[in-house]
C-alpha positions as CSV (number, residue, x, y, z in Angstrom):
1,X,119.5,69.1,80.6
2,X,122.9,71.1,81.1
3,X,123.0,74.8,81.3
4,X,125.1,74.6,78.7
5,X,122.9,73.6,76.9
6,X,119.5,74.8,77.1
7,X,121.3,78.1,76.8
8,X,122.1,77.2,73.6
9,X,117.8,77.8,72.2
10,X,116.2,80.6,72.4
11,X,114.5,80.1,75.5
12,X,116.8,82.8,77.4
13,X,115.7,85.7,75.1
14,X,112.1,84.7,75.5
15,X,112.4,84.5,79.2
16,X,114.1,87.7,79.3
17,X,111.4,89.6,77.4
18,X,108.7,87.5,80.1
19,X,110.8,89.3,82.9
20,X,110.9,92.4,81.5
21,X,107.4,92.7,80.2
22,X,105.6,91.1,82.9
23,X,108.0,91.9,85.9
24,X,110.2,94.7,85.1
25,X,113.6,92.9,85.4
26,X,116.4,93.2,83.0
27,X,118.7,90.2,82.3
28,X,121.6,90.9,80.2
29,X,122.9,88.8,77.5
30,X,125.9,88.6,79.4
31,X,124.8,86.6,82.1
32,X,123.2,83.8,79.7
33,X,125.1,80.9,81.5
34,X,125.0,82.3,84.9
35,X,121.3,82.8,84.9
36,X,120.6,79.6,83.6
37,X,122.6,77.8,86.1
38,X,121.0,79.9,88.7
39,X,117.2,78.4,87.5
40,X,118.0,74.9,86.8
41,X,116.9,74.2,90.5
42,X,113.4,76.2,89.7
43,X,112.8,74.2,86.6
44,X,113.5,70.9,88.1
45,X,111.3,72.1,91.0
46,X,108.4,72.9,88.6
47,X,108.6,70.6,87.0
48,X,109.0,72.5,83.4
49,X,111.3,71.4,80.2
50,X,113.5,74.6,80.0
51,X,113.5,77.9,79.8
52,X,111.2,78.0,77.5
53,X,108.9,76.1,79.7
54,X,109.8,78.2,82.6
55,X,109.2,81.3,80.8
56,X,105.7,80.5,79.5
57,X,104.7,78.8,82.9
58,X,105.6,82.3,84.3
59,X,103.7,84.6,81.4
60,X,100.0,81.9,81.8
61,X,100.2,81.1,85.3
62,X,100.8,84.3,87.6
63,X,101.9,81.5,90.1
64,X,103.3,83.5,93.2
65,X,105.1,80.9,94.2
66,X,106.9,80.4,90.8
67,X,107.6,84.1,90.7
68,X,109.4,83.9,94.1
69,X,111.3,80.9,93.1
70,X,112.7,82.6,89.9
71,X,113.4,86.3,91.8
72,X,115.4,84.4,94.4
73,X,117.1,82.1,92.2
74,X,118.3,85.2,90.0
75,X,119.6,87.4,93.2
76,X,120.1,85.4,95.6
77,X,124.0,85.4,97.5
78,X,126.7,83.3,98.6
79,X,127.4,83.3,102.8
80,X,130.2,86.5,102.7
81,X,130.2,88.2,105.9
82,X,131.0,91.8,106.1
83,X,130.7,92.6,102.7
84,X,130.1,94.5,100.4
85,X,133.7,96.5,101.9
86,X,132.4,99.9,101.3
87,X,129.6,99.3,102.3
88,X,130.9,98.0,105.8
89,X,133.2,100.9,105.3
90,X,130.8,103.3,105.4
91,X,128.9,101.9,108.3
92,X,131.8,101.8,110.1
93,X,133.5,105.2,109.7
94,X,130.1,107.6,108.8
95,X,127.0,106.2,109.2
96,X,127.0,103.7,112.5
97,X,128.8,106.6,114.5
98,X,126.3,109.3,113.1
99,X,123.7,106.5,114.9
100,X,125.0,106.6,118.0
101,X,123.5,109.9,119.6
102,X,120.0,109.1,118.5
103,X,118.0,107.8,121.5
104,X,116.9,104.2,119.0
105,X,117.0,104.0,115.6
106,X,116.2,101.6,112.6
107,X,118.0,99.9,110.0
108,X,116.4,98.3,107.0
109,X,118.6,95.6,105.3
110,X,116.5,94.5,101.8
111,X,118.0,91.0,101.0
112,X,118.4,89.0,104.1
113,X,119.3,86.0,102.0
114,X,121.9,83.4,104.1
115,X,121.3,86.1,107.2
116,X,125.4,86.9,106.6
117,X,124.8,90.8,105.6
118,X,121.6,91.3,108.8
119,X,123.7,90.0,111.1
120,X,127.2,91.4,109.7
121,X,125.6,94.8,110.2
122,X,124.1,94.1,113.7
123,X,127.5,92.6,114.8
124,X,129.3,96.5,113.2
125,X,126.0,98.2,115.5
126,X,127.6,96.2,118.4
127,X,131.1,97.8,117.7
128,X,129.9,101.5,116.9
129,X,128.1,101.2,120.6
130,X,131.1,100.1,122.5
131,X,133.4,102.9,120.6
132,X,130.8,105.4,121.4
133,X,130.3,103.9,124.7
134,X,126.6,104.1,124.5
135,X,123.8,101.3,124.0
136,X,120.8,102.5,122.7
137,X,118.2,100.4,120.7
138,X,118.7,99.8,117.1
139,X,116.5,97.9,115.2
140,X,117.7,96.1,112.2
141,X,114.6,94.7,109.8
142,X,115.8,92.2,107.3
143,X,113.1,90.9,104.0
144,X,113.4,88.8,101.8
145,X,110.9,87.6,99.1
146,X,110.7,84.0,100.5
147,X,110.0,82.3,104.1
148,X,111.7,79.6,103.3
149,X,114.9,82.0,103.5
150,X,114.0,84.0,106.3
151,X,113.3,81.2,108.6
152,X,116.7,79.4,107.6
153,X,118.3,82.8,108.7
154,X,116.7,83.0,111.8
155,X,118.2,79.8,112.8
156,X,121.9,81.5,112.7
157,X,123.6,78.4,112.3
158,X,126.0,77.7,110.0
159,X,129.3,75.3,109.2
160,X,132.6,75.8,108.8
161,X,132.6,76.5,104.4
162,X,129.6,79.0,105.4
163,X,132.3,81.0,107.7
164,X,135.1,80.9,105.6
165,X,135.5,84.6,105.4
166,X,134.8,85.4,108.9
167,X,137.5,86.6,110.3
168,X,138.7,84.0,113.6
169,X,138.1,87.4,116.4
170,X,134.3,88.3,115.0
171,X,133.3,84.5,115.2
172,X,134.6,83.8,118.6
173,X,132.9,87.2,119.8
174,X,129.6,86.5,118.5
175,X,129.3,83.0,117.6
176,X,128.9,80.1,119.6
177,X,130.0,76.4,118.8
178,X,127.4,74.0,118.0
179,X,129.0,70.8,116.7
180,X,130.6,71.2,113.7
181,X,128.6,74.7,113.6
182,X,128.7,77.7,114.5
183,X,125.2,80.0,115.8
184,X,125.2,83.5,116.5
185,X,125.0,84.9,119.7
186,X,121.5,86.2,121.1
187,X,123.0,89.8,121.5
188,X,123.2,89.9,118.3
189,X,120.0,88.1,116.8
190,X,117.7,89.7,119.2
191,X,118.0,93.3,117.5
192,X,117.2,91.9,114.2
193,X,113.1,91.5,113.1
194,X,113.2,89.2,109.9
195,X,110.2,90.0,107.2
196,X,108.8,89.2,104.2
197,X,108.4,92.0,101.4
198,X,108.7,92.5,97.6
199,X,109.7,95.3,96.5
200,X,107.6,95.4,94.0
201,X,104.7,95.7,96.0
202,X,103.2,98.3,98.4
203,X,106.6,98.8,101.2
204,X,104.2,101.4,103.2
205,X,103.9,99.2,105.9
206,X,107.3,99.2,106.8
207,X,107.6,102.0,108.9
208,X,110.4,104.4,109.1
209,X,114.0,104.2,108.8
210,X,117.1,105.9,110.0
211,X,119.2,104.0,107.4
212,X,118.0,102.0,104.1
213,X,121.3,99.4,102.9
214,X,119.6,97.9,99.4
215,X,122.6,96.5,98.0
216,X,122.4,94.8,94.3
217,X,118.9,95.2,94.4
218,X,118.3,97.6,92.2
219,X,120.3,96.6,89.1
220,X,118.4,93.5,88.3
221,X,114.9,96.2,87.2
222,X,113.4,98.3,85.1
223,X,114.3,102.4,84.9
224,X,111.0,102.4,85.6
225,X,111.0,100.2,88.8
226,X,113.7,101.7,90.1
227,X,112.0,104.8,90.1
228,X,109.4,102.7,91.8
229,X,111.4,101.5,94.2
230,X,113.3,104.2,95.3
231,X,110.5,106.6,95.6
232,X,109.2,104.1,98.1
233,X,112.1,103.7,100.5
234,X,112.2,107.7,100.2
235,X,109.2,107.7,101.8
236,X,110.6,105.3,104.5
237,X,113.7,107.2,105.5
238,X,113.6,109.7,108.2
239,X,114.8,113.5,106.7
240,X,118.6,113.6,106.5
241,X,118.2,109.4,106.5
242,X,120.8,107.4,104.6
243,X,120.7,105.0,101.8
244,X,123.5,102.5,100.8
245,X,123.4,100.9,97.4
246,X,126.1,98.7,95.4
247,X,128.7,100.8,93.7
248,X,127.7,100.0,90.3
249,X,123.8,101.5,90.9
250,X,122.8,105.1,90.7
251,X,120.2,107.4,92.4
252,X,120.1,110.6,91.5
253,X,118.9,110.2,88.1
254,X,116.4,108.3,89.2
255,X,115.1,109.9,92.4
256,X,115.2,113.7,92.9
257,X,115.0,113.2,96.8
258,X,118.3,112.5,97.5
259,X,121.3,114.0,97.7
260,X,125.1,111.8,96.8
261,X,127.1,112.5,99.3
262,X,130.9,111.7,99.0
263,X,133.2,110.7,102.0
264,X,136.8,109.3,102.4
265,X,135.3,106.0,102.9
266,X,133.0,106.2,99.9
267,X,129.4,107.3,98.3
268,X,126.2,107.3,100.2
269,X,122.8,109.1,99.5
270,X,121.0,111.4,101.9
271,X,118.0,112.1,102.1
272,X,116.2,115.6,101.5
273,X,115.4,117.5,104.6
């Protein structure tokens, strides 16, 4: 069956009521036709009717592996390198430079997805270090909900359509042909640690973190999961550490330990000494 049509039933409303109820994420009626293009995949994979069928699959079963599927199928991203701008923008002209007199330092990127943003960010750590002229060690963890994902990003490989938005200098300077292909260059994969996390679940483990970059993460939840969330990576960031978000999501409202901090190259949050 079409998107276009099974959006048609009710099956949307009661799958966003499952989500929110049972999960704590918010679909819009907005995104009606987007979202259910997005889980067509997942309900042929599970073999369920609709969304209907998806949505009471996901309310009996408690099926891990059904909940992944439908998390990463909502958020999930195309292959665009060095984006979001600002947020590049901000790495670049604040935060990456502010890096470089710290003896090592750690960078947790939540949504590894194609590996595009990880290794985006490792490849700006590689020019804030040769404009500073130093080369200390940055880490740069990278989750994601699903191995599946992580372990196609690890392979750093990726064709021409993938690249399209590469500019030619960055891929020459850290990629290397393969083929038709195109794989990153060790320097670069060999500072990045790929793991698997929800962030709906205990983050403790983590460790700490000089910078936190959770990009169009946190719209998809509840006001109460954000909460959630964001007093966990608090807990994760180093005082004065810094927290990147998507320039439609908010923080102070939500989280009293950070401050907004505004620059010429755009908003950031710091944390609370």
């Amino acid at each position: 069956m079409s998107a276009a049509a099974f959006v048609q039933n009710d099956g949307y409303q009661r799958l966003q009521l499952v989500l929110q109820n049972d999960f704590g994420i918010v679909l819009g009626d907005e995104r009606r036709s987007h979202i259910a293009a997005r889980l067509q995949p997942v309900i042929d994979e599970f073999v369920t009717n609709d969304l209907n069928g998806l949505a009471n699959r996901l309310s009996d079963e408690k099926s891990p592996e059904l909940r992944n599927a439908v998390l990463l199928a909502i958020t999930s991203y195309a292959t665009i390198w060095f984006e979001p701008a600002e947020i590049f923008a901000l790495l670049a002209d604040y935060v990456l430079p502010g890096l470089m007199d710290k003896r090592s330092a750690r960078i947790w990127v939540v949504g590894c997805g194609s590996g595009a943003l990880p290794y985006s960010v490792s490849m700006a750590v590689t020019e804030a270090q040769k404009q500073a002229g130093r080369k200390q060690a940055v880490e740069i963890v990278t989750t994601d909900i699903d191995e599946s994902i992580l372990t196609q990003a690890r392979e750093a490989v990726y064709d021409q359509s993938a690249l399209r938005n590469l500019d030619e200098s960055r891929m020459h300077k850290y990629m290397t042909a393969e083929g038709e292909s195109r794989r990153v260059n060790d320097d670069i994969r060999s500072r990045i640690t790929f793991k698997t996390c929800n962030l709906l679940d205990d983050i403790s483990g983590m460790g700490h973190f000089d910078v936190v970059i959770c990009v169009d993460t946190l719209m998809y939840f509840s006001i109460a999961l954000k909460r959630h969330i964001l007093d966990g990576i608090s807990e994760l960031l180093a005082p004065s550490g810094i927290l990147l978000v998507g320039a439609n999501e908010t923080v102070i409202s939500l989280c009293r330990d950070f401050d907004r901090v505004e620059i010429d190259a755009g908003v950031f949050y710091r944390q609370k000494s």
